[in-house]
C-alpha positions in Angstrom: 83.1 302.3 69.2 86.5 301.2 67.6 84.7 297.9 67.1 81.7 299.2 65.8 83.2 301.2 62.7 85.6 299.0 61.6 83.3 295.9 61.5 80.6 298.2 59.8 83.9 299.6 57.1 85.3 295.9 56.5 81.3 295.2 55.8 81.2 298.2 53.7 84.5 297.5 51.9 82.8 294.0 51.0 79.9 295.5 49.9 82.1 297.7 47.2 84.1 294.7 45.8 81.3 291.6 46.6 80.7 290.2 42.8 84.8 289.9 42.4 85.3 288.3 45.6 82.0 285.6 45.2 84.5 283.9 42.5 86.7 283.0 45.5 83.7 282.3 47.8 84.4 285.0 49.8 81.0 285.8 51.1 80.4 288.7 53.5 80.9 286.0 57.1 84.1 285.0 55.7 85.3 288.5 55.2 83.7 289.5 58.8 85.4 286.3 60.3 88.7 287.3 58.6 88.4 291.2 59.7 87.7 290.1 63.1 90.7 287.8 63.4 93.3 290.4 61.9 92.1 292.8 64.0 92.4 290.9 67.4 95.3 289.4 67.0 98.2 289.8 68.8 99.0 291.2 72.6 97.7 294.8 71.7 95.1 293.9 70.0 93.5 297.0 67.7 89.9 295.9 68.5 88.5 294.1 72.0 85.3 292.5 72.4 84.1 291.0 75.8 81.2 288.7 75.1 81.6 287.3 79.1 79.0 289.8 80.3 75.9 290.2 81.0 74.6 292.9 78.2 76.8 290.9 75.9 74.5 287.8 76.4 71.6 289.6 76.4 72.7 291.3 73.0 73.4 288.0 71.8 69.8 286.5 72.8 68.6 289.9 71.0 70.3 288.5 67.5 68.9 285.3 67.5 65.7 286.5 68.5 65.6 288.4 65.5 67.2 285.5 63.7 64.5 282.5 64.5 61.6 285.6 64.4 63.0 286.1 60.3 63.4 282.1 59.8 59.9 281.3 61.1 58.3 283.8 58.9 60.9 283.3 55.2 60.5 279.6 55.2 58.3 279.5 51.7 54.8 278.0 52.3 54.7 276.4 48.7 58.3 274.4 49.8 56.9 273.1 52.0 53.3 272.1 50.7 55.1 270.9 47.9 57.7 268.6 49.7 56.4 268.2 53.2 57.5 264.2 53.9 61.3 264.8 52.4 60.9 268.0 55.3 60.0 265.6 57.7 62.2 262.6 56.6 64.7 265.9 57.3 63.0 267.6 60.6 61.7 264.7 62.4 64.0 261.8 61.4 67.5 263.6 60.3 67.8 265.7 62.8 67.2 263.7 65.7 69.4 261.1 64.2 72.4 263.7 63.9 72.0 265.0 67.4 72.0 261.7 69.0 75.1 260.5 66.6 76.7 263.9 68.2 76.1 262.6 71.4 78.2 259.4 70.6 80.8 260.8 68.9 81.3 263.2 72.0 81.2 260.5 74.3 83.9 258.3 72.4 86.3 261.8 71.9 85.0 262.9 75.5 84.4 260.0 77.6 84.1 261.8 81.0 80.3 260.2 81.7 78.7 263.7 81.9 76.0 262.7 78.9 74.1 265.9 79.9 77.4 268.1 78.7 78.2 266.1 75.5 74.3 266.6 74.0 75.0 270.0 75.2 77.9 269.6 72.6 76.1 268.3 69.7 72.9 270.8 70.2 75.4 273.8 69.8 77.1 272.1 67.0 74.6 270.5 64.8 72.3 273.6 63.8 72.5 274.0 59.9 73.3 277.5 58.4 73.2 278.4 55.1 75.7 281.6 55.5 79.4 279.7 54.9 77.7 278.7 51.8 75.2 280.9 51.1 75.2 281.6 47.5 74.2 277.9 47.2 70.9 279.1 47.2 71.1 281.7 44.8 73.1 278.6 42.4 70.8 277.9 38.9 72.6 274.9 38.6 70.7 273.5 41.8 67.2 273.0 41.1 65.2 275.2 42.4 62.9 272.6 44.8 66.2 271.2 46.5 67.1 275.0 47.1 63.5 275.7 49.0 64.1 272.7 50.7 67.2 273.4 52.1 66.2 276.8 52.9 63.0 275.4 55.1 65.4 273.1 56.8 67.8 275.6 57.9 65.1 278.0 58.5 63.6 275.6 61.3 66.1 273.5 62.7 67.9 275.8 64.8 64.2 276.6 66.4 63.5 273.3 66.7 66.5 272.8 68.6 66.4 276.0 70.6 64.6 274.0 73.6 67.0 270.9 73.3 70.3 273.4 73.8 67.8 275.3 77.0 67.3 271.9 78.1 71.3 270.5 77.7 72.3 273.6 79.1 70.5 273.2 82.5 72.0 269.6 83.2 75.3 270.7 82.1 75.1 273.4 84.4 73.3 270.9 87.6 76.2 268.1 87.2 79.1 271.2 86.9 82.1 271.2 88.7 80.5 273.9 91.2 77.5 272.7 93.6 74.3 274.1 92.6 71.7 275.1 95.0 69.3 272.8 95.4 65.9 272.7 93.1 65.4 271.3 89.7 67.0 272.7 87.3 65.8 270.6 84.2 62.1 271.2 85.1 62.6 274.6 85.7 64.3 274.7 82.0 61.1 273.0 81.0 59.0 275.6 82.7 61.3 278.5 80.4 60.4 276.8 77.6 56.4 276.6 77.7 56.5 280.2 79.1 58.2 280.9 76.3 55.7 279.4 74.0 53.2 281.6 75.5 54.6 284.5 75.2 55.3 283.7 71.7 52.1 282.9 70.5 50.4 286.4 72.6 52.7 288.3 70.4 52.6 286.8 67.0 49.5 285.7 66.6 47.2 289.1 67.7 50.1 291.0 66.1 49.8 288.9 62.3 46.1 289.6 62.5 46.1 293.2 63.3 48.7 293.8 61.0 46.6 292.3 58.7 43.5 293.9 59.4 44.9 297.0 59.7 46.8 296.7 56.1 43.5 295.0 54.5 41.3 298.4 56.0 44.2 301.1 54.8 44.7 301.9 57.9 49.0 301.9 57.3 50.9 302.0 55.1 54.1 299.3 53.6 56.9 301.9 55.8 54.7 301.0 58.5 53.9 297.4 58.1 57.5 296.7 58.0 58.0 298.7 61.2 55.4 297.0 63.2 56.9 293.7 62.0 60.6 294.3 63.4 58.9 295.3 66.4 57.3 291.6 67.0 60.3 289.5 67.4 61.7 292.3 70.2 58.1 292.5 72.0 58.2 288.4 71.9 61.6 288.3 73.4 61.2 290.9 75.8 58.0 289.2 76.9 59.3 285.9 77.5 61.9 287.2 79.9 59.0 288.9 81.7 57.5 285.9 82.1 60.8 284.2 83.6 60.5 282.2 79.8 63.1 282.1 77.1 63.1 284.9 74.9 64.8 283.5 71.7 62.4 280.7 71.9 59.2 283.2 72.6 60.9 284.6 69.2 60.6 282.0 67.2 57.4 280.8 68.4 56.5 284.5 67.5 57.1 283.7 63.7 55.6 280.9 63.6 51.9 282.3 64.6 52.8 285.4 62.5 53.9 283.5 59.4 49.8 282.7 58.0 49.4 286.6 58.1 52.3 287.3 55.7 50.6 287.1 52.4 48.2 289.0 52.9 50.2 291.8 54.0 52.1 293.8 51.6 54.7 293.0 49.2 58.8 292.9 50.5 56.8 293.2 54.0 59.4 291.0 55.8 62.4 292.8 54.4 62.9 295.4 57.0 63.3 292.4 59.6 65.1 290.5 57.6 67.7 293.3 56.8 68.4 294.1 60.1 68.8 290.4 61.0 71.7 290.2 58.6 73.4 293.1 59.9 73.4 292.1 63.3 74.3 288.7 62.0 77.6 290.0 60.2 78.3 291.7 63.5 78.7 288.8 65.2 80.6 286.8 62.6 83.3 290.1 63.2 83.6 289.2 66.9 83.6 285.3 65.6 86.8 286.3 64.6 87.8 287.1 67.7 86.9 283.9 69.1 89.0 282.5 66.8 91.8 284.3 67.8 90.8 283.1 71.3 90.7 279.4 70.6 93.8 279.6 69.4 96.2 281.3 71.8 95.1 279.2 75.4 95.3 275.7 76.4 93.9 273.3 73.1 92.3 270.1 73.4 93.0 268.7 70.1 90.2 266.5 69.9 88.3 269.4 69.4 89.6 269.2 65.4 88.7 265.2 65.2 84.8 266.4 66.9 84.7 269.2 64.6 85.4 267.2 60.9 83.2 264.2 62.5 79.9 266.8 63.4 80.7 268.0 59.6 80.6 264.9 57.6 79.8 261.5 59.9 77.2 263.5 61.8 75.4 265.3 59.4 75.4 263.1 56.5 74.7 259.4 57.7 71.2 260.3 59.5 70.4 262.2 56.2 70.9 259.2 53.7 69.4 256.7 56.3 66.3 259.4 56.7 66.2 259.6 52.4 66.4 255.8 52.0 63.3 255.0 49.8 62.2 259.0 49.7 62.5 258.3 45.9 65.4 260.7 45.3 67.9 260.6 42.8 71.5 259.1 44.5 73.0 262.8 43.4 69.9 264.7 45.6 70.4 262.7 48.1 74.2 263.4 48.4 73.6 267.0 48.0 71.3 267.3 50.8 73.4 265.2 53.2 76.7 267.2 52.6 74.8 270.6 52.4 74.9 271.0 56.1 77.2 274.7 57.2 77.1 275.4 60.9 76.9 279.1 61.0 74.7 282.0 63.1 72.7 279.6 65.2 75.7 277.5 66.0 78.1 280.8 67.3 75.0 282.0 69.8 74.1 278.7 71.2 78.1 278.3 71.6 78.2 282.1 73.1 75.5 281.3 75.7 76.7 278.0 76.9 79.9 279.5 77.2 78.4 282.4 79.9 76.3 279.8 81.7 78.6 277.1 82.0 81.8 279.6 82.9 80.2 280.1 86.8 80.0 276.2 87.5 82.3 274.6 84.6 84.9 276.6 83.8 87.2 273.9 82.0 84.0 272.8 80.4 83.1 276.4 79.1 86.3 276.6 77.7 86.1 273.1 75.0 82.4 274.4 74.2 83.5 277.4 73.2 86.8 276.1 71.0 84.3 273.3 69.4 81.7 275.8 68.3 84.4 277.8 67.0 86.6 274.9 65.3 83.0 273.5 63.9 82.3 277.0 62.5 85.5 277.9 61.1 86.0 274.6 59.4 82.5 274.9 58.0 83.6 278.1 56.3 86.5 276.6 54.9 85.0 273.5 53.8 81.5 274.2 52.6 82.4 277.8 51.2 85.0 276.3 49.3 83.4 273.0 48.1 80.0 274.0 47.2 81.3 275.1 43.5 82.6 272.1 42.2 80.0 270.1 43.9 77.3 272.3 42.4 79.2 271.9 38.9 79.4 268.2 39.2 76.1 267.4 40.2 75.2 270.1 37.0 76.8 267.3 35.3 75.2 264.5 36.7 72.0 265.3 36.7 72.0 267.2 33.1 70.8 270.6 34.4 72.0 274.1 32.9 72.5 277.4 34.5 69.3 278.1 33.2 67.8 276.3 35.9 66.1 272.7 33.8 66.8 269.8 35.0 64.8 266.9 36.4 62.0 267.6 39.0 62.7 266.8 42.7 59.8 264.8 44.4 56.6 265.4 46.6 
């Protein structure tokens, strides 16, 4: 209880003072993260916050449920009409690109032969998150199609990825330290993951139309739409675990079959869902801070801090400019795009759960996941919260824009 009301007073304490502290880029996760690591400091810590058991992991599968569910449905339809080959120059070509240079650059730093653990690395550490630097997207000096498009991006990848880190996780977890019984481990990851799609797709789809239907015949009303919606991405998870599937996955896939039915429903429909997604969100960036405290007071590989800066810069931006070469962007988009890559919410679960399934078999192993998702997040708040200003003000510059929002059109 101690936890709950002073993460939900630091976040209402923000709330009071958020225009002031936006000049500083002090956006609500980095005043969570900060809150969390005051408050957990120290050998009497004021606040404690076991995320080892089992209703922890479940409540953290429960967040990014809600979290794919909300990016599945957001991601504006015109976006990606408009600009679907840079999305997939981005989705199809970037990101594979980045999570195989992850794998690399964890077996250079990490060269212990267990490729199964390092791409279980770079899938928990290569999911892009807008939230360290999320008033880039509220920024006039961007134009506004480079904003959509960086807002599909991060609104998928971390789905897209979700059966990579399910996959990664389950030959971590057969070549641990700790015999396994026997079986197969990687199909039966594989079997979660169709399961999952199923369940997904019974939910969202019969629950977008009859939503729909329902709204269309005034039948409901908005209080209610909204309602029903928050209840989709719960029913999808819950159902995937049912059927032995992954829930966050069954989420997602949820949102995706839902996503056709949202214009027809009515207006601010998704805002209920995606309220409560960013509460739960900050909630975790408050025991973030914890982890950070964690990180910092055991045994700390420091190649951890060379893996982190490399996933940040080397890894994210050289698949993006080799994906962009002859997309037709401007030299100044092209940088923007490749640099504009937080880790965030996506990157702290996916690190959470790996920690809890690797601890039983791996425990040395658990331990350096969990300090490189939190060095890779807590470098990404300094570094893209902090940069993202003058970056935005230089390529304002560059490109002749205003903060009125003209400039030059992006491309198809």
């Amino acid at each position: 209880m101690i936890a709950l009301v002073v993460s939900m007073g630091t976040l209402f304490a923000w709330a009071l003072v958020a225009g002031r502290l936006a000049r500083w880029s002090i956006t609500a996760p980095v005043a969570m993260t900060a809150a969390g690591v005051v408050l957990t400091v120290g050998p009497h810590p004021l606040v404690t916050v076991s995320m080892t058991t089992s209703d922890a992991e479940r409540a953290v599968e429960i967040i990014l449920a809600v979290l794919l569910f909300t990016d599945a449905t957001a991601v504006p339809k015109g976006v990606v009409r408009a600009h679907r080959r840079l999305l997939a120059r981005l989705l199809l070509v970037a990101l594979p690109l980045t999570v195989l240079a992850g794998v690399l650059v964890g077996g250079l730093l990490f060269p212990s032969g267990r490729w199964w653990l390092v791409a279980l690395f770079a899938a928990v550490t290569v999911a892009v998150d807008l939230a360290p630097a999320a008033e880039v997207i509220k920024d006039s000096r961007l134009p506004s199609w480079l904003r959509g498009v960086l807002t599909v991006e991060t609104g998928l990848n971390d789905g897209i990825l979700a059966p990579l880190f399910l996959l990664c996780l389950a030959g971590a977890d057969a070549y641990g330290d700790v015999p396994q019984p026997t079986g197969n481990p990687l199909g039966d990851a594989l079997d979660a993951v169709l399961r999952a799609v199923v369940a997904g797709a019974l939910v969202g789809r019969p629950g977008g139309l009859l939503l729909r239907r329902a709204w269309q015949a005034g039948w409901t009303r908005p209080s209610a739409v909204r309602l029903g919606i928050l209840a989709l991405p719960l029913a999808a998870y819950g159902l995937g675990i049912l059927l032995d599937g992954s829930g966050f996955i069954a989420a997602f896939v949820a949102g995706l079959c839902f996503a056709p039915d949202v214009r027809a429903l009515p207006p601010k429909a998704l805002h209920l869902v995606e309220d409560v997604g960013a509460l739960l969100s900050l909630a975790l960036w408050f025991v973030f801070g914890e982890l950070v405290t964690q990180a910092f007071t055991g045994d700390f590989d420091g190649r951890v801090v060379a893996y982190a800066a490399l996933s940040l810069t080397v890894v994210r931006v050289l698949p993006v400019l080799l994906a962009l070469v002859g997309s037709g962007l401007h030299r100044a988009d092209r940088l923007m795009l490749a640099w504009l890559g937080p880790r965030g919410m996506a990157t702290i679960v996916y690190g959470l759960l790996a920690f809890n399934g690797l601890a039983p078999v791996d425990p040395h192993a658990a331990d350096l996941v969990g300090q490189l998702m939190t060095m890779t997040v807590l470098m990404s708040l300094v570094l893209h919260g902090l940069t993202y200003g003058p970056l935005a003000a230089r390529y304002a510059r560059r490109t002749g824009r205003d903060g009125g929002g003209r400039g030059r059109r992006g491309p198809r």
